[in-house]
N, C-alpha and C positions, 0 to 999 in steps of 0.2 A: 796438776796445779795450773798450767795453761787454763785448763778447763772452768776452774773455782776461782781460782784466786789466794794469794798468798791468808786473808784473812778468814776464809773459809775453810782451809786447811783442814785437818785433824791431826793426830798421832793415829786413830784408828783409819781412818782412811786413806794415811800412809803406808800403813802396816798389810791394811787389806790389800791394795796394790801389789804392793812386795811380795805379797804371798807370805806373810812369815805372822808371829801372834806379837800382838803390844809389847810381851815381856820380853819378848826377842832386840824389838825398837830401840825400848828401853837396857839393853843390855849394851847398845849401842852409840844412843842420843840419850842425852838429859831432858830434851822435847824437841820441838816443832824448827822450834830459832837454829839450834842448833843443829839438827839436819838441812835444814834451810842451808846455813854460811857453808859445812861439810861440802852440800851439794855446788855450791858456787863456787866452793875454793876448787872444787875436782874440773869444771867446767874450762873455770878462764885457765886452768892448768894446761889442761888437753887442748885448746883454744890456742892460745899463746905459744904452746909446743909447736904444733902444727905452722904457725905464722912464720917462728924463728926457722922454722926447715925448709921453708918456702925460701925466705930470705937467702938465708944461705947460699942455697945451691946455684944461685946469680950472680956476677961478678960488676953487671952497670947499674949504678944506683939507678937509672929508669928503668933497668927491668927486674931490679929489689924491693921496690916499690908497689908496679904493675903483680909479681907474684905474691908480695903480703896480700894488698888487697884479695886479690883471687882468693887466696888460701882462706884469708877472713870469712867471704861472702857464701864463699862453698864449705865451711866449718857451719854457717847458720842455715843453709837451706838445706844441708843433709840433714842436722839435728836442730829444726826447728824451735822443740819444747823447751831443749837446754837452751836456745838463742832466748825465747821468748823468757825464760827464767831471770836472766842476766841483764837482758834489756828492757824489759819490761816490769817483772813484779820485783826485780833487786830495790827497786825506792821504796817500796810499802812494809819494809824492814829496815827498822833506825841501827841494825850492828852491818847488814848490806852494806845500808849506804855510804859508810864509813868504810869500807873499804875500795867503792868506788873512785875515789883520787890515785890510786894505788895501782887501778887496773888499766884505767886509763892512760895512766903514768908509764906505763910497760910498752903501750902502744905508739904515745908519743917519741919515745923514747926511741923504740925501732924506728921510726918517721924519722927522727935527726940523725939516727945515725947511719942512715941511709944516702943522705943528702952529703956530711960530712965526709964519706968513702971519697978517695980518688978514683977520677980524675974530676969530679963535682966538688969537692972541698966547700961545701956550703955551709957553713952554721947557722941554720934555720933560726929563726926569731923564735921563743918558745911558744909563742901565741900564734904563730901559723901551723906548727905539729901537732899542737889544740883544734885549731880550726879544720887540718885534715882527717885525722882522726874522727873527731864529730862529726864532720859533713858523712864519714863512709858508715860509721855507725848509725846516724839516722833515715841512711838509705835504708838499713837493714831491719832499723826498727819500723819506719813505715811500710816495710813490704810485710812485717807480720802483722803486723793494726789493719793495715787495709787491703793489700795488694799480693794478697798470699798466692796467686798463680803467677808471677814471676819469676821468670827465672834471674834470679839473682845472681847465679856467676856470672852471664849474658851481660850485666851492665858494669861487670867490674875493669869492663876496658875501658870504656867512657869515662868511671872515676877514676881510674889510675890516669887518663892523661887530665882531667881539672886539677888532681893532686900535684903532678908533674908542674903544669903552669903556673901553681904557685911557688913550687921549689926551686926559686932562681936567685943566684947573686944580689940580685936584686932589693932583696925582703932584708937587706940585712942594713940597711938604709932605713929604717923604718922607726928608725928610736932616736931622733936625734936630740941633742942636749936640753933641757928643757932652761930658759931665760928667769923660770920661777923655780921656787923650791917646792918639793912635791904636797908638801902640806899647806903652802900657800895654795897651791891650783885647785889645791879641795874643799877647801872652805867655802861654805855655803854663799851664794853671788846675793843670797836672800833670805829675810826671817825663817825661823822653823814651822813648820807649818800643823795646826792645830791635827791631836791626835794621828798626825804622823801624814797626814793626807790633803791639801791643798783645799783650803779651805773655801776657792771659789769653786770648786767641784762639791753643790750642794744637793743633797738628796731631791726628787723632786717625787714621785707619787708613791704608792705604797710598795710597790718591786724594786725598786730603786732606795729606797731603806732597808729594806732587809738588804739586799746588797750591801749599802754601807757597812750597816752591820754585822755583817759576816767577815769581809777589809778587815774591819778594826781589829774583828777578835782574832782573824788567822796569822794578821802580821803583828800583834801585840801576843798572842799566849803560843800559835801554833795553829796548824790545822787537826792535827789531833785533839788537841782543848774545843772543836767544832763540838756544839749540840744541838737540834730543835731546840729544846726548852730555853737557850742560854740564848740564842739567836731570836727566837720570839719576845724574850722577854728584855732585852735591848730596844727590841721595835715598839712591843706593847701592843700585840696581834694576838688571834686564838691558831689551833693549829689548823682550825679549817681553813681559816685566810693563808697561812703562809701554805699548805696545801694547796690551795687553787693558784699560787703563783708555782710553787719549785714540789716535786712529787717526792725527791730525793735530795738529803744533804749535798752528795755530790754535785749534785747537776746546778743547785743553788751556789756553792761554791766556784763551780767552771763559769756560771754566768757570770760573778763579778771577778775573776780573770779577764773575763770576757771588756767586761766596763772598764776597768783600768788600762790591758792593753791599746784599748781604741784611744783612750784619754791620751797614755802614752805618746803612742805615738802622732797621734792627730799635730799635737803644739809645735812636737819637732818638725814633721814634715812641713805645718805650715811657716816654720821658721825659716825653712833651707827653700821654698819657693822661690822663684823669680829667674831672673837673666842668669845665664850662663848654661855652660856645659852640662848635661845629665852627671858626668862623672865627678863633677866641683859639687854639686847637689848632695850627692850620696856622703863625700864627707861631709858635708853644713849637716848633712841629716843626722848624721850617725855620732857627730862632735855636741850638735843639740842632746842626742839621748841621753849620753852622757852624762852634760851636764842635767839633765833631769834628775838620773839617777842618783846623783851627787846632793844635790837638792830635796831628794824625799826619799831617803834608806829605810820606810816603812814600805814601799812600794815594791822595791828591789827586791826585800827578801821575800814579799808574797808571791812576786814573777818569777822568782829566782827558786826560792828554798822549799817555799811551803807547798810548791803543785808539784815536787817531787813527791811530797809525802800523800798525795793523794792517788797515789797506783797506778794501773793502769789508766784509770781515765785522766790523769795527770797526765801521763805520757802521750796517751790518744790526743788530747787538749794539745800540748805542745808542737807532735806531729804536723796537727793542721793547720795551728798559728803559723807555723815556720813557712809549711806549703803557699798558705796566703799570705804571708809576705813575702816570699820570694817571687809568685808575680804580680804582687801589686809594684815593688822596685824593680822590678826587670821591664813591664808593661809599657813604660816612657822612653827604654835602650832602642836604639836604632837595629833594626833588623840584622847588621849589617856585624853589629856586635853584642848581641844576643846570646848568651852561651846555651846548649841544649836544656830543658828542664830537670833534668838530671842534675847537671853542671851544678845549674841555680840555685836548686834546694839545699844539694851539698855545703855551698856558701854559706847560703842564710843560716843552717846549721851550725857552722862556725863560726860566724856572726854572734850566734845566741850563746853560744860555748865560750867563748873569750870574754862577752858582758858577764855571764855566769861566772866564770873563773875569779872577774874583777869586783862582784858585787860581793859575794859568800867570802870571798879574801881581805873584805875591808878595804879594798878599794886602795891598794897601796900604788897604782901608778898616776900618773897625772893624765887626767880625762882625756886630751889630746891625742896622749901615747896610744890610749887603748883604740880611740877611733879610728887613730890611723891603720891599726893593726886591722881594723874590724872593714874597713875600707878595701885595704889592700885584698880582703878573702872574696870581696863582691867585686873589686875592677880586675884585679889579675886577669881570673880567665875571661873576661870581656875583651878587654882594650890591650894586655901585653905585661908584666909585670913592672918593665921599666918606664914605660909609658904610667901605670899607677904609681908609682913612688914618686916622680915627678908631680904628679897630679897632687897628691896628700901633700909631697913636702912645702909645696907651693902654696896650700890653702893652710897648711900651718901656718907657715910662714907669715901669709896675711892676718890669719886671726891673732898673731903674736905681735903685728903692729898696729891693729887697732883696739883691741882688747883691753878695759885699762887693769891695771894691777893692781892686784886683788890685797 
């Protein structure tokens, strides 16, 4: 499957594998899906065993910790295809992906109650056990998309201590009472914006339409509802025009990922420019996104929901967005407080993991909360963890008195 891809699949060239006939398959599976989830459930089974035995046999939550990860990382680079299974084609299966909250959930899960152990007694914010979890997982996932001669246990000391720097007393400061109530702070600062997408973002030559129009239909029906026919006839193109721009649906769809992340985040960063601290920046940046998000929930669930559903090159796409911006925000940190590129990634990882968690979830905490969270996974291992909370609670604090109410 590594090889094909989940949609290329068969039942017979399951079976031919297996060495066994169709009727045997079938005496087993009802099809494809259903071997598919079998196989995933037996995976994160063996996976999550393995992790909880690692755990175990530790007694200091830093080295509970240090030996998940390990267990983790060396569970995917001995059995690659199963990693690659799980991590990568689990989203191009809509019964998968519904069970992804669930697996994830397992792992965060051991993250907190890691921390919680004496002589640590930490109660992790749930959105930092989010943000670890995902930074280690997307280490794992970019070493199969791109980096497949790594050795993968080799860097699990590196991320067991980024992990560690965020797991401190610290983090539990991170949610403080909010002066609005949470349905105030989410209501749009501004009109709805025509068909779901900011209507001074205006098409401008013929790539840049089809673009549009591929936006509209993936964040209004799906990316599945994706067609040539349905996407040309939006534009009012032949197929050779939109052939000489895009060769493949996919690749037409990642490029307006492409257009909206830049939009994205271009507004924020240019909002949070100016005087101050690198570190006061990063929340003005991340508290702007936010509010973006907030502002245009057609945008969110195409960043968010719909590049799951496009497979692996969904995933691939994610991989390298994450890559480039974790050093496009690191490139302005003083050398001095730089965390390794590793570290980096790992963050922006859970950066993207806690927006995910808070756009797909309807968005139930107040924009604020969520930045500071998202903050906190990009200065921790920079600057200190207590040195960050200070930082975030401080620039809450300002935007909560000049802010007016909403």
């Amino acid at each position: 499957m590594s090889e094909v891809g989940y949609g290329k699949l068969t039942v017979t060239g399951i079976a031919r594998t297996a060495g066994v006939a169709n009727r045997t398959f079938y005496e087993n599976f009802s099809g494809k899906e259903d071997c598919f989830l079998a196989t995933y459930d037996l995976i994160v089974r063996n996976a999550a065993r393995e992790v909880l035995a690692a755990h175990q046999q530790e007694e200091e939550p830093q080295a509970k910790v240090g030996a998940a990860i390990f267990a983790f990382l060396r569970a995917v680079a001995e059995n690659p295809k199963a990693a690659h299974l799980i991590l990568i084609e689990a989203p191009e299966v809509e019964a998968a992906l519904e069970r992804t909250p669930h697996t994830t959930g397992l792992f965060e899960a051991l993250v907190t109650k890691s921390f919680v152990a004496p002589p640590a007694s930490i109660q992790l914010p749930p959105a930092v056990a989010k943000g670890i979890v995902a930074g280690v997982s997307h280490t794992a996932r970019s070493c199969l998309l791109n980096r497949a001669e790594v050795d993968l246990a080799a860097e699990s000391e590196e991320l067991a201590e980024w992990a560690l720097s965020l797991g401190s007393s610290a983090s539990t400061r991170l949610s403080p009472p909010s002066r609005r109530p949470v349905a105030a702070a989410l209501r749009p600062s501004r009109p709805p914006r025509a068909n779901g997408f900011d209507s001074d973002y205006s098409p401008g030559d013929e790539r840049e339409m089809i673009l549009w129009a591929v936006s509209r239909l993936a964040a209004g029906e799906g990316y599945r509802a994706l067609t040539m026919p349905r996407i040309r006839s939006a534009v009012g193109i032949s197929q050779r025009r939109f052939k000489q721009h895009f060769p493949t649906l996919a690749e037409c769809f990642l490029a307006s990922l492409d257009l909206h992340y830049e939009r994205l985040l271009a507004q924020p960063w240019a909002t949070a420019t100016g005087a101050g601290r690198w570190q006061d920046r990063v929340y003005r940046t991340l508290a702007a996104l936010c509010r973006e998000l907030v502002d245009n929930p057609m945008l969110g669930k195409l960043l968010f929901l719909e590049v799951r559903n496009a497979g692996r090159e969904g995933a691939r796409w994610r991989a390298e967005m994450i890559s480039g911006l974790s050093s496009s925000i690191y490139a302005t940190v003083p050398a001095k407080s730089r965390p390794n590129p590793l570290a980096a990634e790992a963050s922006l990882a859970g950066v993207w993991a806690v927006l995910d968690a808070w756009v797909t979830g309807g968005q139930a905490q107040p924009p604020s909360q969520v930045a500071g969270a998202a903050a906190y996974l990009v200065l921790a291992p920079a600057i200190g963890a207590e040195t960050a909370v200070e930082t975030i609670r401080a620039e809450q604090g300002a935007r909560r008195t000049t802010e007016p109410a909403v």
